[in-house]
C-alpha positions in Angstrom: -98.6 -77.7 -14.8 -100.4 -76.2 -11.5 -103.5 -74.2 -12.2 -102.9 -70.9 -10.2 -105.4 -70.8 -6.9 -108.8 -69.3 -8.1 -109.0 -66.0 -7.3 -105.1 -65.0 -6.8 -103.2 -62.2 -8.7 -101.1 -62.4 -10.9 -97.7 -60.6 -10.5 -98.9 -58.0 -13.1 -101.8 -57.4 -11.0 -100.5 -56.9 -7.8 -99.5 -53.5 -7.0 -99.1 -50.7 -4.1 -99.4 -47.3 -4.0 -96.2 -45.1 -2.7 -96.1 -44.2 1.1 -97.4 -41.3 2.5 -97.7 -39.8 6.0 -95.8 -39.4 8.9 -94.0 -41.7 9.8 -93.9 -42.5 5.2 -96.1 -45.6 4.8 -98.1 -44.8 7.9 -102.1 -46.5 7.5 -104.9 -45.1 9.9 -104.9 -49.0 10.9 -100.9 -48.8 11.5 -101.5 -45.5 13.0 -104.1 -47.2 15.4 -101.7 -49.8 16.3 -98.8 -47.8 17.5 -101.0 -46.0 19.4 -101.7 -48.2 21.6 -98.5 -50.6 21.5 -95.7 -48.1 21.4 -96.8 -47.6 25.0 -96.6 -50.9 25.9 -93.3 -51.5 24.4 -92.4 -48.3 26.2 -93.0 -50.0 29.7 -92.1 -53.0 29.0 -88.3 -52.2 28.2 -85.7 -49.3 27.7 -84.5 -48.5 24.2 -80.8 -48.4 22.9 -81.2 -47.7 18.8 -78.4 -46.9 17.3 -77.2 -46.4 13.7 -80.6 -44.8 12.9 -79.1 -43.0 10.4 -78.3 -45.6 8.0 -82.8 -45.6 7.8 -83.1 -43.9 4.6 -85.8 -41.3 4.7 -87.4 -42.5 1.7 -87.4 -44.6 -1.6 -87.3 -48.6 -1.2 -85.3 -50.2 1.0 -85.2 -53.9 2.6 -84.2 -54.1 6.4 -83.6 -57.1 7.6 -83.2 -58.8 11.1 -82.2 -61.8 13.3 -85.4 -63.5 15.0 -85.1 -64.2 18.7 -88.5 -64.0 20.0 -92.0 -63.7 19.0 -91.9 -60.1 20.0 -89.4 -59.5 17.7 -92.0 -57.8 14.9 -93.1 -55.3 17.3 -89.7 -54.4 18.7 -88.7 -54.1 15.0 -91.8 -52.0 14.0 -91.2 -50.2 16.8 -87.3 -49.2 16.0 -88.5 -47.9 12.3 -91.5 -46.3 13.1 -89.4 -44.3 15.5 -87.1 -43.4 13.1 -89.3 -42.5 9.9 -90.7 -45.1 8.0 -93.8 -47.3 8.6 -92.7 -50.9 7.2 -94.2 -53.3 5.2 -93.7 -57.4 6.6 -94.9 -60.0 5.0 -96.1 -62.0 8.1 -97.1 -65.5 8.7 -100.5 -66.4 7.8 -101.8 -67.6 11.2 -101.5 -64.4 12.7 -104.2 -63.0 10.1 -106.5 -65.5 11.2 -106.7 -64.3 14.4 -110.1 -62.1 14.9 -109.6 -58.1 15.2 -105.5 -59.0 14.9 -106.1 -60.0 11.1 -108.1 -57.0 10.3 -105.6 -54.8 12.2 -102.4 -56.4 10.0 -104.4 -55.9 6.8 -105.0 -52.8 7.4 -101.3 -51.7 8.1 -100.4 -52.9 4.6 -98.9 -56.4 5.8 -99.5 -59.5 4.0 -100.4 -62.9 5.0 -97.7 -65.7 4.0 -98.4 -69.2 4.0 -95.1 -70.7 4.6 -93.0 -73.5 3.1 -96.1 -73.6 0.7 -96.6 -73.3 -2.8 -98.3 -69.9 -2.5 -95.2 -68.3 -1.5 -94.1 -67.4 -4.4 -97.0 -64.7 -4.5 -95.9 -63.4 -1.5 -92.3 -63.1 -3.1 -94.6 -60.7 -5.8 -96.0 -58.7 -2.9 -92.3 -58.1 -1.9 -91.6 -56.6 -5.4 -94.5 -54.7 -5.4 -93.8 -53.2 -2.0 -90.1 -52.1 -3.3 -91.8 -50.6 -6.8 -93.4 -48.3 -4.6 -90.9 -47.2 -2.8 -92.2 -49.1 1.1 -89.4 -50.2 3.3 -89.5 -53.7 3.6 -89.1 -55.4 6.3 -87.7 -59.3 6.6 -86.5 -62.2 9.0 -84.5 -63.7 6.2 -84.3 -66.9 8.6 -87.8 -67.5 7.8 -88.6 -68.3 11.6 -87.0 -68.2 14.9 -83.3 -69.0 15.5 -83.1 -72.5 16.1 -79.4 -72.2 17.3 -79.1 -73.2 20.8 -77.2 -70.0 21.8 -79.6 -67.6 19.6 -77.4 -66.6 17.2 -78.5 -65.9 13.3 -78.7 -69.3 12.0 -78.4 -69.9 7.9 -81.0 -68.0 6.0 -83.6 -68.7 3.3 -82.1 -67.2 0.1 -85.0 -65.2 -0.6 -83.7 -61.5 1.0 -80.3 -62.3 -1.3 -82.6 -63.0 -4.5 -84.8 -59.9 -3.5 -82.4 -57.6 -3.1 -80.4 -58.8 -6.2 -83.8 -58.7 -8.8 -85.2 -55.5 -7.4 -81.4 -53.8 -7.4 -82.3 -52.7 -3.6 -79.9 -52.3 -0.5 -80.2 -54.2 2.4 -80.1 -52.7 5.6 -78.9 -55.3 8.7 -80.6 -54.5 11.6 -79.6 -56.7 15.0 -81.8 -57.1 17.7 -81.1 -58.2 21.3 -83.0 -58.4 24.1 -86.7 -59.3 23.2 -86.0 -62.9 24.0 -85.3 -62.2 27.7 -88.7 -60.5 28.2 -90.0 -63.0 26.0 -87.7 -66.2 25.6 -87.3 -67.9 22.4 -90.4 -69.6 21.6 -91.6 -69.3 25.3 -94.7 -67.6 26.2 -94.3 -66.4 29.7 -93.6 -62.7 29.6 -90.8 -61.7 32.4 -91.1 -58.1 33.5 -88.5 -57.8 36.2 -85.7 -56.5 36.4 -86.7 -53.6 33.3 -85.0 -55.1 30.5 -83.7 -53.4 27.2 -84.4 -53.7 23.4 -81.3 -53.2 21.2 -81.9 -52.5 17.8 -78.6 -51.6 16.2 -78.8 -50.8 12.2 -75.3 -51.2 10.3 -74.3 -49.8 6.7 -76.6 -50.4 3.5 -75.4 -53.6 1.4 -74.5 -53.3 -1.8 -75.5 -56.2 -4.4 -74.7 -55.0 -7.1 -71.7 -57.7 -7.9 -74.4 -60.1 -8.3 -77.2 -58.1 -10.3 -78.0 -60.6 -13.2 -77.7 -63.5 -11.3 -80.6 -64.1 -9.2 -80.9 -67.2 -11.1 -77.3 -68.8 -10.3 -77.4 -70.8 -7.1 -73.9 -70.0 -6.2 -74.4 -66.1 -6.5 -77.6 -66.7 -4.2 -75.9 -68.6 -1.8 -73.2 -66.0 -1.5 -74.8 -63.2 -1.6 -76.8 -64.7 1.5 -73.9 -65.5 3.5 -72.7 -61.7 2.7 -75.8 -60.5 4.5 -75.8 -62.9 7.4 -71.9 -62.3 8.2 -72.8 -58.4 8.4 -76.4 -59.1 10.3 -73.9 -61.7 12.7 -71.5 -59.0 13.4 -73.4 -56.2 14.4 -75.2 -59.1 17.1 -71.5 -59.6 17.9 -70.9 -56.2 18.8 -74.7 -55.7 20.9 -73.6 -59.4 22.7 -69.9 -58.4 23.1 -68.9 -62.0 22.0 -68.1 -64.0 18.9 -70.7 -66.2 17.1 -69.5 -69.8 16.3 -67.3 -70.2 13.2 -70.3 -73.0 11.6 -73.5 -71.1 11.5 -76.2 -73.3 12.6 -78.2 -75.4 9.4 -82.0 -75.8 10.1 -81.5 -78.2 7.5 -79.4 -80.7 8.8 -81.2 -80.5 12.1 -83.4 -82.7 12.8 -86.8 -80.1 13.8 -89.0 -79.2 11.5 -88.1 -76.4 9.3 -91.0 -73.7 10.8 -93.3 -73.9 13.9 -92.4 -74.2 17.5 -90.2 -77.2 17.6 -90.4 -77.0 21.1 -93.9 -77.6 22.3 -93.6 -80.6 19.5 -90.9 -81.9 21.2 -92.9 -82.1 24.3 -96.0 -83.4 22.8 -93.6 -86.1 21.3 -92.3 -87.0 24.9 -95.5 -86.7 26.5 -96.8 -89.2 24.0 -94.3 -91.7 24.3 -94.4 -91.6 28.3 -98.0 -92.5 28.2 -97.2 -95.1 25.3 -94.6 -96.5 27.4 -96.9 -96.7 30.7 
């Protein structure tokens, strides 16, 4: 059996204190941070939120939303600070690497994941934790950026489903549009002009509840994921005025690595075999 990493929690241990403040969960870190990027976001785009009201004011919640572009945490952060509640992510664990970022995250109450790794399952402890407390959770249940070639939600990680289903927590579907044309999926060059505009459109609590008791049956799990990702897929549907394709794209038939920027190692992977070939 696996010794458990020196050092690490154990689920009993790990624990949060309820949210306070204004916006509730609010840090002085998180406070610092909106300070100075809700300005930013401000001028890099116009706003269209709707369905704000389906943010509960307080108590534990999990909102969920598509991924489309590295921005998308912001724009998301943005959208609920706005509307009343300072979220909790649990965030890849490069990003907490990064000096002054790191100690920034930390200090909003985010936690570092290492993904597709064996310490994940801590982070799915953290996630409890969060809930206990009554935080708003925030998650990408895709686990990384749409790999779809037309951006729409591709199949999810079950983990959002399972969540929701152990905790006995709603799930709020949030849709976002528009981060990926100021910065394109898994691109880095920012465009500014024309002023585009973040939609963040949040639909109807989920209900789990003909599930509870079975986070443990794969079936249950695997529907209860698909029920999120059809509602989180419609409300894109509506923001896009289009239809999504009937097959929802598999990340694990594909033939790119699960997480990363399969991209730039696409590139790298022609570049090499040019020179290999000269």
């Amino acid at each position: 059996m696996a010794e458990k990493e020196a050092g690490a929690p154990s689920p009993a241990d790990i624990s949060y204190p309820p949210p306070s403040g204004t916006p509730l969960g609010i840090t002085p870190w998180f406070r610092f941070g909106a300070f100075f990027l809700r300005p930013l976001l401000f001028a890099l785009a116009k706003r269209d939120w709707r369905g704000v009201e389906n943010i509960p004011k307080s108590g534990p919640i999990i909102c969920i939303s598509n991924h489309i572009s590295y921005l998308d945490p912001l724009v998301f952060a943005h959208f609920l600070h706005d509307n009343g509640r300072a979220p909790r992510f649990l965030g890849k664990a490069e990003l907490f690497r990064i000096p002054f970022i790191g100690t920034v995250l930390r200090g909003a109450g985010q936690v570092p994941v290492e993904r597709e790794s064996a310490n994940a399952r801590q982070a799915f402890e953290h996630a409890i934790a969060f809930l206990k407390a009554g935080h708003l959770l925030g998650v990408y249940p895709e686990g990384t950026l749409t790999r779809d070639p037309e951006i729409w939600p591709m199949k999810a990680k079950s983990g959002v489903a399972r969540l929701a289903i152990m905790t006995k927590t709603k799930v709020v579907p949030c849709a976002q549009w528009g981060a990926q044309e100021v910065l394109p999926t898994y691109g880095r060059k920012i465009s500014l002009f024309p002023r585009k505009t973040f939609h963040v459109w949040a639909g109807e609590p989920l209900d789990f509840s003909k599930w509870y008791g079975r986070e443990d049956d794969p079936a249950a799990i695997r529907e209860a994921t698909d029920f999120v990702m059809d509602a989180l897929t419609v409300l894109l549907e509506q923001i896009r005025g289009e239809k999504a394709p009937a097959l929802r794209f598999d990340p694990a038939t594909s033939e790119h690595p699960r997480i990363g920027n399969y991209k730039k190692e696409s590139k790298k992977s022609k570049k090499n075999q040019r020179k290999q070939g000269a």
